[in-house]
N, C-alpha and C positions, 0 to 999 in steps of 0.2 A: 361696180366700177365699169365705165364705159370702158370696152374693148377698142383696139386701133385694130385698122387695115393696115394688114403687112401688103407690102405694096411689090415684092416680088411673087408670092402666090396665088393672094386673093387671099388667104387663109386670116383670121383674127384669131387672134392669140394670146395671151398675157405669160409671163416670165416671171418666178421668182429663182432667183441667186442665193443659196446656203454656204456659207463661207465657214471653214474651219474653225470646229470649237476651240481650236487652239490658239487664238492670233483676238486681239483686242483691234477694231475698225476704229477707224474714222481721222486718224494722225497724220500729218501730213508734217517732216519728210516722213513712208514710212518702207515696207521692203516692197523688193518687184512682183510678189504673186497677189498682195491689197491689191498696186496699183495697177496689173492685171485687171481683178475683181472691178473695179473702178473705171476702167474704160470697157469693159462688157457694159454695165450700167449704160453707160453715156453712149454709148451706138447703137443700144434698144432703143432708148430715149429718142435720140436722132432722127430714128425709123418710127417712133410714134408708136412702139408697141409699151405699152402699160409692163411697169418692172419695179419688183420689190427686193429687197435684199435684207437677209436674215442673218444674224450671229451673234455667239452668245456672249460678246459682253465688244462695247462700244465707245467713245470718246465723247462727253458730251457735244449736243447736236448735231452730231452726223446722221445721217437720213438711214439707218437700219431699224429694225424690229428684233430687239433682242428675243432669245429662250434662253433664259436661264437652266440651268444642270444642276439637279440635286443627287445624282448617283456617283459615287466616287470611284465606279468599278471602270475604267475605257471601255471595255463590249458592253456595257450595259448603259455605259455614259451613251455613247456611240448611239444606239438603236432609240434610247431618252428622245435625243438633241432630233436626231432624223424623223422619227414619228410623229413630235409635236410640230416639225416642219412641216410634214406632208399632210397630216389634218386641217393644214390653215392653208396649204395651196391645193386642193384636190381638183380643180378643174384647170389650173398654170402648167405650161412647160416650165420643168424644174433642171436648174445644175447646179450640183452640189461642188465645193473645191477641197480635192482630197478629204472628202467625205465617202468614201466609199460604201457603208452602207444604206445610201441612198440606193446602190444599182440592186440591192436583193430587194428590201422595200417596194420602190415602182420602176422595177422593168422594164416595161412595154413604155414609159415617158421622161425617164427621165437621163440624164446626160452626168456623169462622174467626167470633173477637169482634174488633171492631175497636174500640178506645179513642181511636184518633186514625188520621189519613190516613195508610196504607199502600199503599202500592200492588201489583198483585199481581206475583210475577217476571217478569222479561224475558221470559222464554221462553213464557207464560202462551198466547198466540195460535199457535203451531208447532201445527203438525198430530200429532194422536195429542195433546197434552195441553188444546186447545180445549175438546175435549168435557168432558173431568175437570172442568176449571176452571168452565164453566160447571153441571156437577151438583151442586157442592157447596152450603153454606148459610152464607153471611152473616149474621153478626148485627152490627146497629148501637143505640147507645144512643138516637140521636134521628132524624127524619126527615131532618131538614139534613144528619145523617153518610151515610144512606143515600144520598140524592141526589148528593152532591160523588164516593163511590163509583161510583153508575154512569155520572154523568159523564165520569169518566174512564179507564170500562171499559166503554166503551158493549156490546160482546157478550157480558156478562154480564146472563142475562133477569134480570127485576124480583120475578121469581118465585124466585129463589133466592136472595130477601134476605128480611131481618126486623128487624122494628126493639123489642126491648124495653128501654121506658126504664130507668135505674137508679133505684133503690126506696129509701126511708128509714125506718129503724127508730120511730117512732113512739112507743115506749113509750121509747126514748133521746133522742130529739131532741124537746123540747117545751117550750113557756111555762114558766118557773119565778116566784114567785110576787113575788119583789124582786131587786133589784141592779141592773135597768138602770140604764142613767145617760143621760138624754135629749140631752146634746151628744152623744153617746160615737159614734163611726165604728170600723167593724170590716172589716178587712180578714184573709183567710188564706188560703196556697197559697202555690206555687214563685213567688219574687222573681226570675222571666224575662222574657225579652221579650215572648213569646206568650202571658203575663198579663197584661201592661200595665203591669206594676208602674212603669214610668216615667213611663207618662201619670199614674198615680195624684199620684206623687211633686207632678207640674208640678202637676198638679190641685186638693192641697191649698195648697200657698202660694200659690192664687186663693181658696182656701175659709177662709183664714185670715185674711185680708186682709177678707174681708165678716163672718167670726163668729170673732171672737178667741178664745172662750170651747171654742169646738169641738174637740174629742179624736180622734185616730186611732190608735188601738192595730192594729200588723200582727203576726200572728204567722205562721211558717212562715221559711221559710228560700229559700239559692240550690242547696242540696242536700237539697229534700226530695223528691227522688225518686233511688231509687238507683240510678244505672249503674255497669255494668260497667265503664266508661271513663269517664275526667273527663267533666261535660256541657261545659266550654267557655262557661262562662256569665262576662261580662265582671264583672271585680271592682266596678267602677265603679258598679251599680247600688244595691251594699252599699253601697259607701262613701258617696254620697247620703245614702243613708236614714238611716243611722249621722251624717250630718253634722246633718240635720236635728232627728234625735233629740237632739242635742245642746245644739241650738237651744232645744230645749222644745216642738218644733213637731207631732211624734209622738212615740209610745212603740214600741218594739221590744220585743215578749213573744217572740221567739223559736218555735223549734219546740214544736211542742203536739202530745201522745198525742192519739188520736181519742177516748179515756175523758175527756177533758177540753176538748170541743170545747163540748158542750152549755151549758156554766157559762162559756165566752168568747161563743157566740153568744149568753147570756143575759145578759151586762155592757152589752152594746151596744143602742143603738135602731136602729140600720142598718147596712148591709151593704153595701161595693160591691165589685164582681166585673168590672173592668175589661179582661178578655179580649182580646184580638185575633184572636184565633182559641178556640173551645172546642164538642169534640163532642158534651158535657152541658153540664157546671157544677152538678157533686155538690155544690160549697161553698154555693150559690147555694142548693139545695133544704135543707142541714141548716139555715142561717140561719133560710127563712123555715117550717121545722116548729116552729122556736122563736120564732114571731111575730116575724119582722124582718124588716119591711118591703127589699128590693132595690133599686140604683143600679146596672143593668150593662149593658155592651155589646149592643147589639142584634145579636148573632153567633151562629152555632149553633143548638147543643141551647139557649142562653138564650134563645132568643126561644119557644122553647116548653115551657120552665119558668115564666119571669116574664110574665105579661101584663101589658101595659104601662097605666099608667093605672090601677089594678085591685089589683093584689098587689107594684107597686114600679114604677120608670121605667126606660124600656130607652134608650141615648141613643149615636148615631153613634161609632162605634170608634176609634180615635186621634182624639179630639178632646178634649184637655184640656179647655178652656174649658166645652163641655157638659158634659164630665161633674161642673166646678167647679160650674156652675151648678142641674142635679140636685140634689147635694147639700144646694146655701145654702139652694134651694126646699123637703127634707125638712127640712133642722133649721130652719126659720123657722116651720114650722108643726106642733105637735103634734096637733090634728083630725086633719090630714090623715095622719101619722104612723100614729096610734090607726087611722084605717079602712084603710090600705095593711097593718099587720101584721095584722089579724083575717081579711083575704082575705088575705095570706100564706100566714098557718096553716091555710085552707080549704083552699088549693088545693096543697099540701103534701102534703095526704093524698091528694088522686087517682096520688102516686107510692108509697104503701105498698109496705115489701119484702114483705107477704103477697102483693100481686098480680103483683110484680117474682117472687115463687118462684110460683107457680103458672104462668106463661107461661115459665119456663125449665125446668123439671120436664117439662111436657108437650113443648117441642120438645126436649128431648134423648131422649124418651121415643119421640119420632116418627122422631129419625135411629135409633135402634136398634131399632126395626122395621122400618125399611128392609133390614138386613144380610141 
């Protein structure tokens, strides 16, 4: 395959992407670290460097190259899925996502993204793979992900991490000119635990109770991320929210294409992103590029997307009652509304994907000078 000129080093290079033997490609809607996966793709592309993307099981026609797993052990799955990757890229800058033992494998080239806490293998400390493990390069989405990592890999130096945030399209995600609706509450993403969706739930029949009039539209799903295996996610969550909707108390929009995220965050005056745990909060940054003011968890990558006070209110984690109370305090006041979305949308653009491709360009550009 002809190679492209990277046009920031002079360097030619090619790129393959290993995506999580755990997660089914190619669905669209589907969770934030695909669609991650997905625009890595398309900003190599962009740049004219040649990029393949690998994982083990796919949606028909989507543009991967599956490997199938015939080991049913994880550390044996694990080392399977990652060798037969690297026999088919030996001459590519390689990143794997939350595939960690790609960093013992090849070292000195290749790049481990992490989307959520992984931990690195068992064996990662043994003598003879120490050294591997500590040469390779981490990448994390936010400073929070980085830290919780070397926390609990403390002999991993600080020098072989990196933290680039995830980027938003900006000519996609933006102010549109009508349709909000000033009660209107927007919620989107997997109806799990480790979204909150339950605090949400308790949350609004405190917020309904103070503003009758108040709207919560949720769109997404208990399957919007694909795995290879049932997630194991309790029915019970649905059934709720489904109860609720019932009531007249919310609206269930269901799953939503990413082509039509921009025209939901543009129905709504606000946003909340109830987390319990989150390495970013991709949902969090497309809202407020569409001027919407944020209600979310003070966790993660969101405490350093939303500044609190400024661009939306950030409010203690499992606590329904706060985060009811957030709420009643945006929709009681439109001033305050009107100044939290206009520094939304400011601070929105300090995560442009132009700056998100430029710092991932150049570090893949830098493992592959290394070889």
């Amino acid at each position: 395959m002809k190679a492209a000129l990277h046009q920031r080093s002079g360097k030619r290079f090619e790129v393959a992407l290993l995506a999580t033997r755990l997660s089914v490609l190619g669905h669209d809607p589907c969770g934030g670290s695909e669609v991650v996966l997905w625009e890595d793709r398309e900003i190599l592309r962009n740049a004219g460097i040649p990029v393949r993307v690998y994982g083990r099981a796919v949606w028909e026609g989507a543009p991967v190259s599956t490997l199938p797993i015939h080991t049913r052990f994880p550390l044996i799955s694990s080392l399977e899925y990652c060798g037969r990757f690297l026999l088919q890229e030996r001459g590519s800058a390689v990143m794997s996502y939350n595939e960690p033992t790609i960093a013992g494998l090849a070292p000195d080239h290749a790049i481990v993204r992490f989307d959520w806490s992984t931990p690195l293998p068992k064996y990662w400390k043994l003598p003879g793979w120490l050294g591997r493990f500590q040469r390779a390069l981490y990448l994390f989405p936010s400073e929070s992900e980085r830290a919780l990592f070397l926390s609990l890999h403390p002999l991993i130096p600080s020098s072989s991490t990196v933290v680039i945030p995830n980027g938003i399209d900006l000519n996609v995600f933006h102010p549109a000119a009508n349709g909000r609706v000033a009660t209107r509450v927007g919620f989107a993403g997997q109806w799990s635990e480790r979204k909150g969706f339950a605090q949400l739930l308790d949350a609004w029949k405190m917020v309904r109770e103070q503003v009758p009039a108040a709207e919560l539209h949720i769109a997404g799903g208990t399957r919007l991320w694909k795995g290879v295996s049932s997630s194991g996610e309790p029915r019970e969550i649905a059934n709720q929210a489904e109860k609720m909707a019932n009531r007249g108390l919310l609206r269930i929009l269901g799953e939503r294409k990413r082509s039509e995220m921009p025209a939901f965050w543009n129905s709504v005056s606000l946003a909340v992103v109830p987390s319990l745990y989150e390495p970013f909060g991709l949902v969090a940054l497309e809202a407020m590029a569409c001027g919407v003011p944020i209600v979310a968890s003070a966790v993660g990558g969101l405490k350093e997307i939303v500044v609190d006070g400024e661009c939306g209110l950030l409010v203690p984690p499992n606590d329904p009652r706060k985060l009811a109370d957030a709420l009643v305090t945006l929709l009681g006041s439109e001033p305050l509304r009107r100044r939290l979305a206009e520094a939304a949308r400011q601070r929105a653009q300090a995560f442009s994907i132009e700056r998100r491709s430029g710092a991932l360009i150049d570090l893949l550009a830098g493992r592959t000078e290394m070889r």
